[in-house]
Biopython code that builds the backbone (N, CA, C, O; Angstrom):
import numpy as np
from Bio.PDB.StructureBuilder import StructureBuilder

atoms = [
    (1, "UNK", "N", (0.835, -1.187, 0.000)),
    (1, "UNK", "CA", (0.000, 0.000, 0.000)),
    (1, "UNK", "C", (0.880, 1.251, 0.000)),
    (1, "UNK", "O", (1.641, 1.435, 0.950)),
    (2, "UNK", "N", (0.821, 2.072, -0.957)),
    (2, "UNK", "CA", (1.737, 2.759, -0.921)),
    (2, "UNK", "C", (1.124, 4.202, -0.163)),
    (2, "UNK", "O", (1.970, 4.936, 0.347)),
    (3, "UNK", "N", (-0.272, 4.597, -0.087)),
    (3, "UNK", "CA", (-0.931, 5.758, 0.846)),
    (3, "UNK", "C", (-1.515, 5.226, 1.537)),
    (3, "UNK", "O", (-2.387, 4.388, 1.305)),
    (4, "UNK", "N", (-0.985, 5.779, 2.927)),
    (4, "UNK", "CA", (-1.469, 5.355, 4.357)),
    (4, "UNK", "C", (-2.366, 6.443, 4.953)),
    (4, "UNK", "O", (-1.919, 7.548, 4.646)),
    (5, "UNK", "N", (-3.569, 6.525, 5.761)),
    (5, "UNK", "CA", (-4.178, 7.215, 6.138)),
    (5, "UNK", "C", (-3.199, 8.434, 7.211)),
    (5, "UNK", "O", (-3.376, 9.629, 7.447)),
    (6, "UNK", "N", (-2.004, 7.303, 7.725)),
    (6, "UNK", "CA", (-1.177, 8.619, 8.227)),
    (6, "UNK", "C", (-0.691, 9.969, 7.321)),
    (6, "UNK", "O", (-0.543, 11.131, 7.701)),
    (7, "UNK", "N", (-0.510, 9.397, 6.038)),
    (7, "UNK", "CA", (0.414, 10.371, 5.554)),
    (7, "UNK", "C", (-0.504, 11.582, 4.954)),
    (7, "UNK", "O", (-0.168, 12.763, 4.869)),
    (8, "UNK", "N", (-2.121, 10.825, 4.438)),
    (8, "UNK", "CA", (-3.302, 12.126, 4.113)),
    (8, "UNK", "C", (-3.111, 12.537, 5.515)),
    (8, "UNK", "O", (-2.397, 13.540, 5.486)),
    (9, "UNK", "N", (-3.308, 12.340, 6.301)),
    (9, "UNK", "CA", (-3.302, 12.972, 7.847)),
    (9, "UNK", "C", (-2.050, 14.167, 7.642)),
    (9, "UNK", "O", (-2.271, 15.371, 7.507)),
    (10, "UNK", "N", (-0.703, 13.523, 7.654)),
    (10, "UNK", "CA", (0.275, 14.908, 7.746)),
    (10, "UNK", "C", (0.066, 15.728, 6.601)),
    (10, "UNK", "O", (0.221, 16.941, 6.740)),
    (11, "UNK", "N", (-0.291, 15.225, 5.392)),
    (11, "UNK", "CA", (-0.317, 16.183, 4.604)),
    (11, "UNK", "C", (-1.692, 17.080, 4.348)),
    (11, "UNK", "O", (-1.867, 17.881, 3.430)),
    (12, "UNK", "N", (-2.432, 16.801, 5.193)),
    (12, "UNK", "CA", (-3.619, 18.097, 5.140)),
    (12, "UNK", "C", (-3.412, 18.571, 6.098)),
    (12, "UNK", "O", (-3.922, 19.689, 6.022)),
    (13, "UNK", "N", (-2.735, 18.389, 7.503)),
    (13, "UNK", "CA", (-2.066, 19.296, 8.353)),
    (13, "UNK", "C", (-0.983, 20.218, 7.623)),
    (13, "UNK", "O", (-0.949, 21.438, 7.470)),
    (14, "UNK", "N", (-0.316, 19.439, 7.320)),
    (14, "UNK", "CA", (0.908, 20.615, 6.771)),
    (14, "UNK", "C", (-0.221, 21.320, 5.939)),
    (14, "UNK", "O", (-0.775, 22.076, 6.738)),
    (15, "UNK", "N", (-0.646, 21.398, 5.073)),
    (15, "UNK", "CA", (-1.539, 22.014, 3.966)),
    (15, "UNK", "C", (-2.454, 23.241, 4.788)),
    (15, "UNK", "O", (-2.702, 24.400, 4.456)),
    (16, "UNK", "N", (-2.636, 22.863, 5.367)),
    (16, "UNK", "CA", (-3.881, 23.882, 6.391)),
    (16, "UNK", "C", (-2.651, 25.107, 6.956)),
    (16, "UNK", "O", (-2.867, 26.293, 6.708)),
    (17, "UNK", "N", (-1.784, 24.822, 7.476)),
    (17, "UNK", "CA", (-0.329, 25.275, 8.251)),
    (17, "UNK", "C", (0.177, 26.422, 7.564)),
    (17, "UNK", "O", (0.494, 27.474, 8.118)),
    (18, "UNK", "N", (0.279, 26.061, 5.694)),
    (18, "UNK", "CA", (0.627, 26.215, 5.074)),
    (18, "UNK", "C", (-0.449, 27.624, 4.406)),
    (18, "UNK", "O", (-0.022, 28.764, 4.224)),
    (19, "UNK", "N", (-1.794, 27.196, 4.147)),
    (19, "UNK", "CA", (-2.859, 28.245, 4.248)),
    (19, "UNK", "C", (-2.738, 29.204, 5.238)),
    (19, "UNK", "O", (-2.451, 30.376, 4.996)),
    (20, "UNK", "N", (-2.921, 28.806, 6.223)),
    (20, "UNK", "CA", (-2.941, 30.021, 7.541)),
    (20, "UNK", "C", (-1.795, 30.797, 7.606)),
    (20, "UNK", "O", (-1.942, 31.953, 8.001)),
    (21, "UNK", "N", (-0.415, 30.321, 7.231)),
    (21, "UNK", "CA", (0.713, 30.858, 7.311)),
    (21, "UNK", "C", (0.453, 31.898, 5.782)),
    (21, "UNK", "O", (0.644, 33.114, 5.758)),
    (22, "UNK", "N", (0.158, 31.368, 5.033)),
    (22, "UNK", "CA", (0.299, 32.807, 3.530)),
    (22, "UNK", "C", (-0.702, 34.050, 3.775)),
    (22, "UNK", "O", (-0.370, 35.211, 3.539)),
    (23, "UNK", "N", (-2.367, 33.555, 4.435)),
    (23, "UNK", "CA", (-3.041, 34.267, 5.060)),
    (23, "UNK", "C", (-2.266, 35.540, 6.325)),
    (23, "UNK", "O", (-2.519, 36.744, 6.312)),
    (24, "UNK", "N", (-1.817, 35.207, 6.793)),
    (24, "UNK", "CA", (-0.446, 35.794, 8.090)),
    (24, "UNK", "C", (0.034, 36.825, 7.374)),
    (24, "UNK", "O", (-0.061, 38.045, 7.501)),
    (25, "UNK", "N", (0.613, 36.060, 6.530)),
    (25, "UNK", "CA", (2.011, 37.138, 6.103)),
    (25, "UNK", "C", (1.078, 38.340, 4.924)),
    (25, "UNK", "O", (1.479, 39.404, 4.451)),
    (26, "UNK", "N", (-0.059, 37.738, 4.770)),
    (26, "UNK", "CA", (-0.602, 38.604, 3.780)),
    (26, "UNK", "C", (-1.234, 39.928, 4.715)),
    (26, "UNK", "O", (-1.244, 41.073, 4.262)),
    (27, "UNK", "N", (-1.538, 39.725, 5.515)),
    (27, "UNK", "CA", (-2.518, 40.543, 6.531)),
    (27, "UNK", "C", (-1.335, 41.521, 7.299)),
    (27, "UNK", "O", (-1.751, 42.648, 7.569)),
    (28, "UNK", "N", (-0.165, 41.286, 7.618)),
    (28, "UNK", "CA", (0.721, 41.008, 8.755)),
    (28, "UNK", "C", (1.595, 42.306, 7.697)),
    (28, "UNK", "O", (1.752, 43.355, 8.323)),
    (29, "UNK", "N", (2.020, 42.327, 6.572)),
    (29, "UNK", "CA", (2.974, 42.745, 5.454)),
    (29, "UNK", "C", (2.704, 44.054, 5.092)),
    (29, "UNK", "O", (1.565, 44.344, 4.724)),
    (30, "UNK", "N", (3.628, 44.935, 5.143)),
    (30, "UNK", "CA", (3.568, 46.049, 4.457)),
    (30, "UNK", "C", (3.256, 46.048, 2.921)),
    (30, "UNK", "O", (2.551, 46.804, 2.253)),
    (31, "UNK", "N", (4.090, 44.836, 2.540)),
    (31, "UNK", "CA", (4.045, 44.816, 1.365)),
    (31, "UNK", "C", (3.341, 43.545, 0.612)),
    (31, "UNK", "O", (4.022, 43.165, -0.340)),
    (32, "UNK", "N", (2.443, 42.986, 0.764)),
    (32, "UNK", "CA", (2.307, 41.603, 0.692)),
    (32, "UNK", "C", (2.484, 40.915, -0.635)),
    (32, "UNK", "O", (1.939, 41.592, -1.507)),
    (33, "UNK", "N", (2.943, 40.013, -1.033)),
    (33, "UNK", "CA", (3.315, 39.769, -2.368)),
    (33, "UNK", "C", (4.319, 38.100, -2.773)),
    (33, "UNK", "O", (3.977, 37.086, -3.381)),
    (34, "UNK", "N", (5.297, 38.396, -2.261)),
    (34, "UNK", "CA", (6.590, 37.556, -2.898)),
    (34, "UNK", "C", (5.734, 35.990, -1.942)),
    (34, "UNK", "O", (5.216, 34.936, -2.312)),
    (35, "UNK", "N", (6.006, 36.673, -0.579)),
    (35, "UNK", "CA", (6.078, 35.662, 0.092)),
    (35, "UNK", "C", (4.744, 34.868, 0.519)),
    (35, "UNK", "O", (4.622, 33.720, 0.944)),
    (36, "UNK", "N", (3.983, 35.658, 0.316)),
    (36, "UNK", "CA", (2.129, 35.076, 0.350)),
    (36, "UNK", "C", (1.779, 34.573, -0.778)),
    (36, "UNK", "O", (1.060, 33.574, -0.752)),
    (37, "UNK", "N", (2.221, 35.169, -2.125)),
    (37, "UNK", "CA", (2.201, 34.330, -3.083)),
    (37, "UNK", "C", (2.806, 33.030, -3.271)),
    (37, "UNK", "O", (2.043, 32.141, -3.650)),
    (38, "UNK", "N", (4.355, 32.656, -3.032)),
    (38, "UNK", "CA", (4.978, 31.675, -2.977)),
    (38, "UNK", "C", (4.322, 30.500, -1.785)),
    (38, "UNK", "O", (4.353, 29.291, -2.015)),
    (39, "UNK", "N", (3.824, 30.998, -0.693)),
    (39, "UNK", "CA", (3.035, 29.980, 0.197)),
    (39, "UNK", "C", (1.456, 29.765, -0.044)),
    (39, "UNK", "O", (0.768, 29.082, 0.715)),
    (40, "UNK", "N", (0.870, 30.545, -1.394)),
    (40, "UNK", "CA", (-0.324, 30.111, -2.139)),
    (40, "UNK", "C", (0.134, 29.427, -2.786)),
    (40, "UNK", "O", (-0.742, 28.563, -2.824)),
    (41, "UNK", "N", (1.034, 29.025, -3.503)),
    (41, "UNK", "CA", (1.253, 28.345, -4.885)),
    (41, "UNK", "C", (1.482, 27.007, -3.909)),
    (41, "UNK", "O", (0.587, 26.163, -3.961)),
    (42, "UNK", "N", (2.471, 26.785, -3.135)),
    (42, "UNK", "CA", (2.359, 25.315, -2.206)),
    (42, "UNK", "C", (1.344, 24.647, -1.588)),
    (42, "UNK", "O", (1.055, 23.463, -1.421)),
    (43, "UNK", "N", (0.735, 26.021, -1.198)),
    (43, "UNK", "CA", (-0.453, 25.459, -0.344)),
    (43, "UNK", "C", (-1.432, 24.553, -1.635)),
    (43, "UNK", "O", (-1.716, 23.357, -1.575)),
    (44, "UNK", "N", (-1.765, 25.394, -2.612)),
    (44, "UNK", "CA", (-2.400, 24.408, -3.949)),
    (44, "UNK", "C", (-1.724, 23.209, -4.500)),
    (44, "UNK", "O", (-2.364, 22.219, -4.855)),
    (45, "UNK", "N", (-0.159, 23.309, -4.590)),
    (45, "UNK", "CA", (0.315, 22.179, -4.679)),
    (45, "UNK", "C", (-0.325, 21.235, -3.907)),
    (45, "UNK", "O", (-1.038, 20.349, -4.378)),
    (46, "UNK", "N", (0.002, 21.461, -2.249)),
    (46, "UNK", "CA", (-0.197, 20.671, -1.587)),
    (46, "UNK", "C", (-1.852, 19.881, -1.964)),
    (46, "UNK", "O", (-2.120, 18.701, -2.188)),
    (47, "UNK", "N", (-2.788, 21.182, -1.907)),
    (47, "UNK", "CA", (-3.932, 20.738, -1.928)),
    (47, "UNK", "C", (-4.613, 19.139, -3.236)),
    (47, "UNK", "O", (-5.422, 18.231, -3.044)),
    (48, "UNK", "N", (-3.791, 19.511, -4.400)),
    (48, "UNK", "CA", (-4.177, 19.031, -5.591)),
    (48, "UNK", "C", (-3.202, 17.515, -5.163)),
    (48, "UNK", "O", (-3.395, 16.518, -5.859)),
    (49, "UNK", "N", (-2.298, 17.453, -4.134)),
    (49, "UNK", "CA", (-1.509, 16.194, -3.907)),
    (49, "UNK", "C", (-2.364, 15.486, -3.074)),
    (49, "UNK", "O", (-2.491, 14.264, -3.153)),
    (50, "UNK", "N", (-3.023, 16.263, -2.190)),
    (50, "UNK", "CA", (-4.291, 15.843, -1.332)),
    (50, "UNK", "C", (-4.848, 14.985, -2.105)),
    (50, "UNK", "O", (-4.550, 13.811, -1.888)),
    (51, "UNK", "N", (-5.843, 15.290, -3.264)),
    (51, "UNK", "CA", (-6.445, 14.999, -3.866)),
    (51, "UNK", "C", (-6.279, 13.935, -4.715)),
    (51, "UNK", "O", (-7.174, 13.096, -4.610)),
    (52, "UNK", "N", (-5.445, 13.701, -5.506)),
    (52, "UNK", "CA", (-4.508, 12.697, -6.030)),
    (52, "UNK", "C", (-4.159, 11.414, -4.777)),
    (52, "UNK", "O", (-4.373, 10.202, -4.812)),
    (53, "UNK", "N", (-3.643, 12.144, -3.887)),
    (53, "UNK", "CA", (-3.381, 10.739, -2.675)),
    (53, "UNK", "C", (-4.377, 10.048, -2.202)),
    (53, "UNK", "O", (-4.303, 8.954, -1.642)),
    (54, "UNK", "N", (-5.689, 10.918, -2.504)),
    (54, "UNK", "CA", (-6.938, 10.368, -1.868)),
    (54, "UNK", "C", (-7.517, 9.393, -2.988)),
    (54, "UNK", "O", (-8.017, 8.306, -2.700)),
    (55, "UNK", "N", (-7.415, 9.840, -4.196)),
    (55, "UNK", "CA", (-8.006, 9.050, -5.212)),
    (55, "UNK", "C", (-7.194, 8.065, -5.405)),
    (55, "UNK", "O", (-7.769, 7.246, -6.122)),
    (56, "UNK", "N", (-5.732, 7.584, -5.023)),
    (56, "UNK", "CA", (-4.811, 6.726, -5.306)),
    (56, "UNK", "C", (-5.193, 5.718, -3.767)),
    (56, "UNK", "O", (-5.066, 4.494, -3.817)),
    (57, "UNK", "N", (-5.589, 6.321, -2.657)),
    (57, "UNK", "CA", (-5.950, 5.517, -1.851)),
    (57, "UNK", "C", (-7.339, 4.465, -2.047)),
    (57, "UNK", "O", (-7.501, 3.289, -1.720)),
    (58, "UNK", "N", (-8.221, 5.432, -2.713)),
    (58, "UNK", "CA", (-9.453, 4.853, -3.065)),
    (58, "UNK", "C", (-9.301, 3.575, -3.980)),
    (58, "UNK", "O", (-9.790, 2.449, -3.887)),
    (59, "UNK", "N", (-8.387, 4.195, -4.961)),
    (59, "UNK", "CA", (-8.455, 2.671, -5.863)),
    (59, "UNK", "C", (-7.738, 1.486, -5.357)),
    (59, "UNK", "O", (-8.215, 0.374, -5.584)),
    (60, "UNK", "N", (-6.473, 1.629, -4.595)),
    (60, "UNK", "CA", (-6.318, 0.712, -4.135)),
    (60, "UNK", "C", (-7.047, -0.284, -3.119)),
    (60, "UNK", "O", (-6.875, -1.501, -3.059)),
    (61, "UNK", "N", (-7.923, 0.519, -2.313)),
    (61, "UNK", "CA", (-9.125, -0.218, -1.431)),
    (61, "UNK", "C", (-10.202, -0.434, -1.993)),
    (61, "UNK", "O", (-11.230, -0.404, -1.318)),
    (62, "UNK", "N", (-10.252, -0.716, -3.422)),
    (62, "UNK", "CA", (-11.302, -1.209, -4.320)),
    (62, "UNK", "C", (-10.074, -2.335, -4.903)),
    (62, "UNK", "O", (-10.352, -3.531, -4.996)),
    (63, "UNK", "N", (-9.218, -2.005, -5.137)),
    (63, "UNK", "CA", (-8.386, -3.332, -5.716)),
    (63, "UNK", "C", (-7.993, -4.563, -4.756)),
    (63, "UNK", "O", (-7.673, -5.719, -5.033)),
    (64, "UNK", "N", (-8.144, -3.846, -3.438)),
    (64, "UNK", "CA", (-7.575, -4.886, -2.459)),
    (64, "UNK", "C", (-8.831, -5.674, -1.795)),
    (64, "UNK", "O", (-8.612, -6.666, -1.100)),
    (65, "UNK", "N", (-10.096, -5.228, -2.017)),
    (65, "UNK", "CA", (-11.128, -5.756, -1.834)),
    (65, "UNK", "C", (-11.533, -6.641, -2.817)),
    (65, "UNK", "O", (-12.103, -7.689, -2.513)),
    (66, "UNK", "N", (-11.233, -6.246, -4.294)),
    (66, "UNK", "CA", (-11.938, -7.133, -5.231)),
    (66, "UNK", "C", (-10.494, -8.568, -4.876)),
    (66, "UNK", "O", (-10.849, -9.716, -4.608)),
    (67, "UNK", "N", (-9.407, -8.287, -4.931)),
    (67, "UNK", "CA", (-8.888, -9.531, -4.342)),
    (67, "UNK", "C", (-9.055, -10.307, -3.962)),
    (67, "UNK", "O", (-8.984, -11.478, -4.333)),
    (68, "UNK", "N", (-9.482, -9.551, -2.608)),
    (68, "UNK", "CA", (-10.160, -10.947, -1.431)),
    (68, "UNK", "C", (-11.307, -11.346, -1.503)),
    (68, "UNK", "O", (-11.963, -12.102, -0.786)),
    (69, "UNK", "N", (-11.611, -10.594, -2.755)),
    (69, "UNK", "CA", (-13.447, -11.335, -2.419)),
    (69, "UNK", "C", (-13.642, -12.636, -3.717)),
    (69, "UNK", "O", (-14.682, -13.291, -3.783)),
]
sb = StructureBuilder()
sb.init_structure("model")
sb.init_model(0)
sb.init_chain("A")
sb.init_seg("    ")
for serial, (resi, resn, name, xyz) in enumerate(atoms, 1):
    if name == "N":
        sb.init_residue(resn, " ", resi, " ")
    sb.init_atom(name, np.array(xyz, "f"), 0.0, 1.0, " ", f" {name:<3s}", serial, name[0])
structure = sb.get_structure()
């Protein structure tokens, strides 16, 4: 099994971490820009890896079921 429910676990923590932190610096900044942008663009990374890990989990617990059955 290569996605474990731990690792969607750290990675929508980090992901959320990652939101709240670009939100911060955006609010927080004289100038807001370089660095709120660069922690939007990860945070979507992250998000769209979310997404992908979840659908890669799904099929495998449809493949590992039709197995055993």
């Amino acid at each position: 099994m290569v996605v474990r429910g731990r690792t969607l676990i750290a990675l929508f923590v980090a992901d959320v971490v990652i939101f709240v932190l670009s939100n911060v610096v955006t609010e927080t900044s004289a100038h807001p820009g370089t660095a709120s942008n660069i922690l939007w663009v990860v945070f979507l990374i992250g998000f769209v890896a979310l997404i992908v890990l979840c659908v890669v989990a799904a099929v495998q617990s449809m493949r590992s079921r039709r197995a055993s059955a």
